[in-house]
C-alpha positions as CSV (number, residue, x, y, z in Angstrom):
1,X,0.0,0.0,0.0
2,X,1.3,3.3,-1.0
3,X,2.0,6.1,1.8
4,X,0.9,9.0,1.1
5,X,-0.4,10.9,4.3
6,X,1.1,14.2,5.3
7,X,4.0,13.0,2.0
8,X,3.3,16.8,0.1
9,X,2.3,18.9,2.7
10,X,4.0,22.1,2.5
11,X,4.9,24.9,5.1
12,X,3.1,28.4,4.9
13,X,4.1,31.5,5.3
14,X,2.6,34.9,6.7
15,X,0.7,35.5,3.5
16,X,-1.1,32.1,3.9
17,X,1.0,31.5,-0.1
18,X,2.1,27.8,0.6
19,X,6.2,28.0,0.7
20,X,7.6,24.5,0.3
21,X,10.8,24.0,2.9
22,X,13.7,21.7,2.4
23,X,12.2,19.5,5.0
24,X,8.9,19.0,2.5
25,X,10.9,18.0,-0.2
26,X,12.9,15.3,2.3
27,X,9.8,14.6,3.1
28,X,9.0,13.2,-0.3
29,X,11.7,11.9,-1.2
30,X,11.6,9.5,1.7
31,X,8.0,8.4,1.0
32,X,9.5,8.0,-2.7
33,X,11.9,5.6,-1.3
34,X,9.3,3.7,0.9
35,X,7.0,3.4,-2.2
36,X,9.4,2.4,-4.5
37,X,10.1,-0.5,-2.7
38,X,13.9,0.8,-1.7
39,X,15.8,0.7,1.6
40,X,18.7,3.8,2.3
41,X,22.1,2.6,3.8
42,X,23.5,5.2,6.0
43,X,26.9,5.0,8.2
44,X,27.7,7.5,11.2
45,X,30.4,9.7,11.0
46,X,31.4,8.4,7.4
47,X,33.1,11.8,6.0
48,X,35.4,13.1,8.7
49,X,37.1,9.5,10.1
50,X,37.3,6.1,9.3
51,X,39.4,2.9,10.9
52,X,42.5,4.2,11.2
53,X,42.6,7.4,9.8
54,X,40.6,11.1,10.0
55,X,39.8,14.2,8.9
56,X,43.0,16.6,10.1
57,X,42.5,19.6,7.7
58,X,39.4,20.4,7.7
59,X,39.3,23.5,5.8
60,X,41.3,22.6,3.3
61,X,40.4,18.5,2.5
62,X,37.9,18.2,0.3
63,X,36.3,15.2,2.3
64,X,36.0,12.8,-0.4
65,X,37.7,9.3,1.9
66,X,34.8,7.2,3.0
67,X,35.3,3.4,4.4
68,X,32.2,3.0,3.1
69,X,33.1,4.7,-0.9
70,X,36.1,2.3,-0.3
71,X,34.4,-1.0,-0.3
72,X,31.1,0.0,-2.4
73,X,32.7,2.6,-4.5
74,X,29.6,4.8,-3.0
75,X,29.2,6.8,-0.3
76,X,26.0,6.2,2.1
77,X,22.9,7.9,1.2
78,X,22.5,8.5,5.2
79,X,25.1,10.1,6.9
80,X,25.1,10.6,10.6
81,X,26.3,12.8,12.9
82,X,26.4,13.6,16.8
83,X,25.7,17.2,18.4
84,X,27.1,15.4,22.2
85,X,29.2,19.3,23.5
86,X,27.7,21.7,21.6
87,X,25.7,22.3,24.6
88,X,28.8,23.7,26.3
89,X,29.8,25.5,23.5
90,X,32.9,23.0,23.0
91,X,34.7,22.8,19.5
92,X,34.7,19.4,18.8
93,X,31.8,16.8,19.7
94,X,32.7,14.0,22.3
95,X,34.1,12.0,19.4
96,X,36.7,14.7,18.8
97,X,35.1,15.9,15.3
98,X,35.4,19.7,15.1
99,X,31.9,21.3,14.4
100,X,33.3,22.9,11.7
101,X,34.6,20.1,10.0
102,X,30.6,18.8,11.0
103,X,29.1,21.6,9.6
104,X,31.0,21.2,6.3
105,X,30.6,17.9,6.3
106,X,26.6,18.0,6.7
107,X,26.4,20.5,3.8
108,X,28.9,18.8,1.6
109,X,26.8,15.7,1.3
110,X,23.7,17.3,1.0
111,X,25.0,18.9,-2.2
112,X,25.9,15.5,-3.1
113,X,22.4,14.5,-2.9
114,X,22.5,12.8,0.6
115,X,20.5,13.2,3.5
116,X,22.0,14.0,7.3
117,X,20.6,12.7,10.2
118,X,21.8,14.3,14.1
119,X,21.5,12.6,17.1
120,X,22.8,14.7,20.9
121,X,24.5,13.1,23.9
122,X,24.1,16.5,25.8
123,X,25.9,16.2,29.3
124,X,24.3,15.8,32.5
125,X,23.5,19.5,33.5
126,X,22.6,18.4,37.1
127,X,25.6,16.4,37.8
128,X,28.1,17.4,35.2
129,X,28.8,14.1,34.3
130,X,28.3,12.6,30.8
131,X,25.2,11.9,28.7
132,X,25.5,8.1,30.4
133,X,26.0,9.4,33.5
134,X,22.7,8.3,35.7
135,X,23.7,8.9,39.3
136,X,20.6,11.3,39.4
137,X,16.5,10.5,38.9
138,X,15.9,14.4,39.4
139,X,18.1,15.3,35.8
140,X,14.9,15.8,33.8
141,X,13.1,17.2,36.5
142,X,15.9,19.9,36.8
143,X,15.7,20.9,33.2
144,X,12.1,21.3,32.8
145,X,10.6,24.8,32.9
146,X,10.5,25.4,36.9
147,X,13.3,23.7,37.6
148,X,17.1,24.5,39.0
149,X,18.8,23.7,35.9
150,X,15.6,25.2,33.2
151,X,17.5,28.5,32.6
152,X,21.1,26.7,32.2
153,X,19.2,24.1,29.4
154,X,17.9,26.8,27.8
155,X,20.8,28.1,26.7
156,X,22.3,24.2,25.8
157,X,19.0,24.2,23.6
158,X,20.1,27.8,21.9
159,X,23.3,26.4,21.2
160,X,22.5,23.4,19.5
161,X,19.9,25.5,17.5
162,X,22.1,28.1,16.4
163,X,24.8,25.3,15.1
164,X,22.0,23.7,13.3
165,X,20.8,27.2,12.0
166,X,24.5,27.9,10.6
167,X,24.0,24.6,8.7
168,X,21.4,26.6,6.1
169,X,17.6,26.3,5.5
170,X,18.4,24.2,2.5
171,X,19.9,21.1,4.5
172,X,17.0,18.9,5.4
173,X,18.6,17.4,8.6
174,X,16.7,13.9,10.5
175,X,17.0,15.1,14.3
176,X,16.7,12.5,16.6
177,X,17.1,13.4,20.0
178,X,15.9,11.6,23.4
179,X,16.7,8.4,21.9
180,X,16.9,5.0,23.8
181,X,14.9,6.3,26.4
182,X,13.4,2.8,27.4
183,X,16.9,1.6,28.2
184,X,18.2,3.6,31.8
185,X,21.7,3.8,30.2
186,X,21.1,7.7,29.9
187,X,20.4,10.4,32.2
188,X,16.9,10.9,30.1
189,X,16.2,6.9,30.4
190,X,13.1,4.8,31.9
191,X,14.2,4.6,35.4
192,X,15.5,8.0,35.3
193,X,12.5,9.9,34.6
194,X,8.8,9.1,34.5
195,X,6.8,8.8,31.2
196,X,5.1,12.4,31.6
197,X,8.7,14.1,32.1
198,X,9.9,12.6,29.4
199,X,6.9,13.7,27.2
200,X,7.6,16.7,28.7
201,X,11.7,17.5,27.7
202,X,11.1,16.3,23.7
203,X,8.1,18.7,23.4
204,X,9.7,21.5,24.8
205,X,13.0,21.0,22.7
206,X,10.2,20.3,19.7
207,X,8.9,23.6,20.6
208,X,11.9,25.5,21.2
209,X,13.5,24.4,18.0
210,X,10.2,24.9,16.0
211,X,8.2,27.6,17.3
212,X,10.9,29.8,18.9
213,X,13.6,29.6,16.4
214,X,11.6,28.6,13.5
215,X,13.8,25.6,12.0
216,X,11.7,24.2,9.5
217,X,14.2,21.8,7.9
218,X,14.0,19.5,10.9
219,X,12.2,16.1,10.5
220,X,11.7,14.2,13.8
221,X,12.5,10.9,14.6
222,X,11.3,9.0,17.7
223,X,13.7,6.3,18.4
224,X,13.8,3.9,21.3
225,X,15.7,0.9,21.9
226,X,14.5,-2.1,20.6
227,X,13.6,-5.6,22.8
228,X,10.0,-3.6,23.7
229,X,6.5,-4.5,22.4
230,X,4.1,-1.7,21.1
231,X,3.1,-1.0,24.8
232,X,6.7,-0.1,25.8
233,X,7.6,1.5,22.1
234,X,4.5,4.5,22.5
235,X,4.7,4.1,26.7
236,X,6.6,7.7,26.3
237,X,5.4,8.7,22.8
238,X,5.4,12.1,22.7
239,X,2.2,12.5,20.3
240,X,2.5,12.6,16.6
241,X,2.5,16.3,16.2
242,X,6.3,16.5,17.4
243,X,7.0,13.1,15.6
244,X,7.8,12.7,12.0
245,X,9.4,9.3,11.4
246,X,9.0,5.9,13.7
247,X,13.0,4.7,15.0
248,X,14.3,2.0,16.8
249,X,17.8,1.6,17.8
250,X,18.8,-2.3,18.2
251,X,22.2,-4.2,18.2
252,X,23.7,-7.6,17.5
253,X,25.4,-8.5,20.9
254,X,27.1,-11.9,21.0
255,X,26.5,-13.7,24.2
256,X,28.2,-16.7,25.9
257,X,25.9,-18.8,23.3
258,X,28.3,-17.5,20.7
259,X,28.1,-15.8,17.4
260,X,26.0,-17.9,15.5
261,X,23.1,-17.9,18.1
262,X,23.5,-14.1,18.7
263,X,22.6,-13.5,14.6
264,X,19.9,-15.4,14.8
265,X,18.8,-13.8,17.8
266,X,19.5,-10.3,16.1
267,X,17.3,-11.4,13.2
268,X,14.4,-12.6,15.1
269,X,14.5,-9.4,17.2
270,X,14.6,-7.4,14.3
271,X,11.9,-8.4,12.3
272,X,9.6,-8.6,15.8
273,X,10.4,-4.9,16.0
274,X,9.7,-3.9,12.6
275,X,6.5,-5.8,12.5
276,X,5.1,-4.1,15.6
277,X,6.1,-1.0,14.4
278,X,4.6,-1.3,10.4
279,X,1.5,-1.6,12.7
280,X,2.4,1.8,14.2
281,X,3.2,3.5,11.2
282,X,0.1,2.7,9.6
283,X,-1.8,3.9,12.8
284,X,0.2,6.8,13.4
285,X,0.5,7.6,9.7
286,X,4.2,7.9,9.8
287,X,7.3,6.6,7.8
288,X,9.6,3.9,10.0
289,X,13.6,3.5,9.8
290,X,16.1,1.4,11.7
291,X,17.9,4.2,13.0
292,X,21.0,2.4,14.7
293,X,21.9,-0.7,14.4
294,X,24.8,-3.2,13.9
295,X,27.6,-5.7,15.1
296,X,30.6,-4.1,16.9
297,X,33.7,-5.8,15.1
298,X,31.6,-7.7,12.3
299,X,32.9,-10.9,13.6
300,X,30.5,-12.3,11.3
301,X,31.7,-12.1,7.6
302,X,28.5,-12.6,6.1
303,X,26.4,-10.1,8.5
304,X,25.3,-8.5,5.7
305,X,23.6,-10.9,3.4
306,X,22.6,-13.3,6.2
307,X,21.5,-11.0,9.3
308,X,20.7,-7.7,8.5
309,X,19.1,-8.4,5.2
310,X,16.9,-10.9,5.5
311,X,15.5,-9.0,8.6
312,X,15.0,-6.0,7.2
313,X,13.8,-7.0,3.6
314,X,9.9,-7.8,3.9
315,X,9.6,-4.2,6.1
316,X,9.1,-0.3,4.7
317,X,11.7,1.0,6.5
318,X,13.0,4.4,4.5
319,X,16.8,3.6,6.1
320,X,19.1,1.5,8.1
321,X,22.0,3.5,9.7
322,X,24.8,1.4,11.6
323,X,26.9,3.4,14.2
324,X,30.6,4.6,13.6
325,X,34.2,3.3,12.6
326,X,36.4,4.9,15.4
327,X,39.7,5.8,13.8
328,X,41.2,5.3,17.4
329,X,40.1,2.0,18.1
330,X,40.9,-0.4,16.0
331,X,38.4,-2.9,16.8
332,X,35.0,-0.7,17.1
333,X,33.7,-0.6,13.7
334,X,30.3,-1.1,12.4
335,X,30.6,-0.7,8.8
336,X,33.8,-2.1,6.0
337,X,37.0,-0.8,5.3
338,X,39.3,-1.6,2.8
339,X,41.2,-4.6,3.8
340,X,38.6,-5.6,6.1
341,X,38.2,-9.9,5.9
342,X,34.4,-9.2,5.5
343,X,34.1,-6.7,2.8
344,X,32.9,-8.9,-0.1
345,X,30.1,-9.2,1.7
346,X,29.1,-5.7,2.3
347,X,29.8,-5.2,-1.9
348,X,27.2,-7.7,-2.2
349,X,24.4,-6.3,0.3
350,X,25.7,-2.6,-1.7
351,X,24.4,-4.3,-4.9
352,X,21.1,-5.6,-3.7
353,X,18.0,-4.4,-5.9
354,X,16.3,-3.2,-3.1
355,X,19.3,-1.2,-0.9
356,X,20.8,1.9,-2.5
357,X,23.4,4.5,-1.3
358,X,24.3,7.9,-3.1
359,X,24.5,7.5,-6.7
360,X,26.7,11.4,-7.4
């Protein structure tokens, strides 16, 4: 069945003349992806590092180097990226990237014909401590308007708006903030908060970022961790005015069963997930992604073909991202590089029918 609800809706202005943004067009072209049948392969951090090597001249390199280009000969028509600093007006994220190189980055691959999509792992602002810092139940009570820390989060929420605003209008940009918020790994998690605070913090950073600064190339995804049923999944849903696009975040984790039960765990998992969530997308009227996922290491030479694919294949999903290729540690990787034992098999799942990256 085709999706079409909400797919050509355009912004207005003042005048009441519609005005169509860049986050209208993204918006079709994702429901063109969905109806076509097609799934989008996006990587995070693709442009500015890579397994053993990264960006050092920003300014001056043209940022062409991509493990992924390497193995494919494409880049990913996703490309993540993390805003985790730019609360406290640091220079580089908490992966070290420079915003500027970000910024660039983000830009340069939208003129490519890519999309970007941001995720924030802000730091604690009642402890000081890191976004997986959960010492504290009171964090998101602090930040809310009334509380100790409201005025100090104010200005973290200006600061990631004005770096997203210096990105352009033109850049469509997949936010995704709040995410794994079932999980109580972060200080905005389930045990950390309750379900009406949470509700709470994403519509007033939906609000602040919409209404008060008036970004309208933002398209929002809500993404929990996976292992949840439908109850769990909308428990904390923040209603479908502030929502955009339907995420889950879920990870192949090899257990003491070994690697071969763990993929067929992974698979199972996945396709549970998706299949809850097609029911949610249709009810919600919203487009669905697999917004992180992946196997640290890719023990597993034939992930590609024989766990992520099949799981993913029978579902609408608009895009599957997996997470980073730290250049600094050698053996946290979650996409190819050149040299890399299981790269044949990532060429393969590149040449799939169905799965596409950015054609230039």
């Amino acid at each position: 069945m085709l999706l079409t609800a909400l797919a050509l809706a355009c912004s207005s202005c003042g005048s009441g003349e519609p005005v169509e943004t860049s986050k209208d067009r993204l918006t079709q072209r994702l429901y063109a992806w969905v109806n076509n049948g097609r799934i989008a392969y996006g990587h995070q951090d693709d442009l500015v590092y890579g397994h053993a090597w990264k960006v050092e001249d920003w300014e001056a390199d043209p940022l062409d180097r991509s493990d992924i280009k390497d193995v494919a000969g494409r880049y990913p028509m996703l490309m993540g990226f993390d805003l985790g600093g730019i609360e406290l007006a640091d220079s580089c994220n908490l992966d070290g990237v420079p915003f500027g190189l970000m910024r660039k980055a983000a830009q340069l691959h939208a003129q490519r014909g890519g999309v970007v999509t941001f995720s924030w792992h802000p730091r604690n602002p009642l402890t000081g401590g890191d976004a997986w810092d959960i010492s504290s139940d009171q964090v998101v009570k602090s930040i809310l308007p009334g509380g100790e820390k409201a005025a100090e989060f104010n200005l973290w929420l200006r600061r990631a708006a004005d770096f997203i605003d210096s990105i352009g209008p033109d850049v469509p940009i997949i936010f995704r903030p709040w995410h794994e918020n079932l999980g109580s790994w972060f200080w905005w998690g389930g045990r950390l908060c309750s379900a009406q605070e949470y509700q709470e913090l994403y519509r007033h950073t939906w609000l602040y970022f919409n209404k008060e600064r008036g970004l309208t190339n933002l398209y929002w995804c809500y993404s929990p961790n996976g292992n949840c049923g439908p109850e769990a999944y909308m428990s904390r849903y923040p209603g479908d005015e502030f929502v955009d696009i339907l995420g889950v975040d879920t990870y192949e984790y090899v257990g003491p069963d070994g690697l071969e039960e763990a993929g067929v765990r992974y698979s199972q998992e996945i396709r549970e997930q998706l299949t809850y969530l097609t029911a949610l997308s249709h009810e919600h009227q919203k487009l669905m992604c697999l917004s992180e996922t992946g196997l640290e290491g890719i023990p597993d030479f034939h992930w590609w073909t024989e766990r992520l694919y099949p799981a993913i294949k029978d579902f609408s999903i608009a895009y599957v991202l997996t997470w980073r290729n730290a250049w600094d540690k050698p053996g946290h990787f979650y996409g190819p590089w050149k040299g890399f034992e299981g790269a044949s098999d990532f060429k393969a799942f590149s040449e799939l029918e169905d799965i596409f990256f950015l054609d230039e």
